[in-house]
C-alpha positions in Angstrom: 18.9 -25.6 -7.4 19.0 -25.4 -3.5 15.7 -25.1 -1.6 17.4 -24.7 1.7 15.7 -27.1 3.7 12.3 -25.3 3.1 9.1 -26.7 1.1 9.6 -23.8 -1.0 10.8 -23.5 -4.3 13.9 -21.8 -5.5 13.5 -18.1 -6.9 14.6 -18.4 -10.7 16.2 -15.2 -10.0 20.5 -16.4 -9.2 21.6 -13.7 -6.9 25.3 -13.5 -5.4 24.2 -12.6 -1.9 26.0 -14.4 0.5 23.5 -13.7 3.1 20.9 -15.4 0.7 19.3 -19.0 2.1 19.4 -20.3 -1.8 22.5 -18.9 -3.0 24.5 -17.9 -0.2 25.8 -19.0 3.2 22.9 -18.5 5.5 20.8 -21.7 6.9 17.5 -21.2 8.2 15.8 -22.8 11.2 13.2 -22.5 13.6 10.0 -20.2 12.6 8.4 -19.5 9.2 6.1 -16.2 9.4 3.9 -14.8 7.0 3.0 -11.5 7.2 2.0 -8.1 5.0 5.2 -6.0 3.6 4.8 -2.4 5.0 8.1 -1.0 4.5 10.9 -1.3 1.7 12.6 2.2 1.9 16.0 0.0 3.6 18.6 -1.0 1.4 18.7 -4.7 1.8 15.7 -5.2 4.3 11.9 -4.5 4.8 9.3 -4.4 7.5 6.9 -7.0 8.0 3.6 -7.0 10.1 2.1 -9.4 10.9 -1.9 -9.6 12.5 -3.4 -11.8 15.0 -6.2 -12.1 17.6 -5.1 -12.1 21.6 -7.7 -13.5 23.3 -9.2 -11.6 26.7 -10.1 -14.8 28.7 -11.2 -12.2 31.6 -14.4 -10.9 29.0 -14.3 -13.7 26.6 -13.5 -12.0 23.8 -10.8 -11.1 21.6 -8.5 -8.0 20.3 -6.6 -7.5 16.9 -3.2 -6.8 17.7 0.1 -6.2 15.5 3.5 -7.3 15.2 6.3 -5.8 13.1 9.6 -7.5 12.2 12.6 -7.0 10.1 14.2 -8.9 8.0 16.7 -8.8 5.3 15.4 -8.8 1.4 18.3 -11.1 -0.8 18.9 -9.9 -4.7 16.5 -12.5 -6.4 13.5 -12.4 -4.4 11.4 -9.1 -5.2 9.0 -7.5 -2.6 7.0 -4.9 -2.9 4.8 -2.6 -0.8 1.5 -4.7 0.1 2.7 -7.8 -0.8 2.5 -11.2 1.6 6.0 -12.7 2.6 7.0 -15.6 4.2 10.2 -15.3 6.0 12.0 -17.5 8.0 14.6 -17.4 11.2 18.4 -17.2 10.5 21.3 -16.5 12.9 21.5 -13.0 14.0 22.1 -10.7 10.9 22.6 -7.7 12.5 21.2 -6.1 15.8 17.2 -6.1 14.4 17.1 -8.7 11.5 17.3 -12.5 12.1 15.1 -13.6 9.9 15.5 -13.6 5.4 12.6 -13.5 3.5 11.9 -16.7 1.4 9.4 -16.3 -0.6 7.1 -12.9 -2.2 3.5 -13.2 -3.2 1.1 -10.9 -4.3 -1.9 -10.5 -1.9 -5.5 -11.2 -3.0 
């Protein structure tokens, strides 16, 4: 079972996918992200957003901000609506996805 050079464990789901990290022909590299699923009405991708605090050095304080991504959903892993993902950076899948989601867990 391939882990594709992550510190994550292989989805027991097999998948023919080719554009799957663990069972396909895509290698990952650079950035792992985890953000909150918000979207999952594409066919093979979803929506991530992610939050953070940007810091106003001006007034010494800080603001929540947001950050959405695509990025494509392979055959075995299953995300839903609400649930955390990790995803991680790929070559250029199409003109908005390079990164494949790795990993699916639901949120506490």
């Amino acid at each position: 079972m391939s882990t594709a050079g992550l510190e994550i464990a292989a989805p027991a789901q097999k998948c023919d996918d080719v554009r799957c990290p663990f069972h396909g022909h895509v290698k990952v590299r650079g950035r792992l992200l985890t953000g909150r699923v918000v979207s999952t009405s594409g066919k093979s991708f979803v929506v991530i957003q992610m939050e953070y605090l940007h810091k106003i050095r001006k007034f010494g304080r800080s603001e929540r901000r947001k950050s959405r991504l695509t990025a494509h959903l392979p055959g075995c892993i299953q995300a839903h609506e609400g649930e955390m993902a990790t995803i991680a950076e790929c070559r250029p899948l199409s003109k908005s996805i390079s990164f494949v989601v790795v990993q699916s867990r639901r949120s506490a």
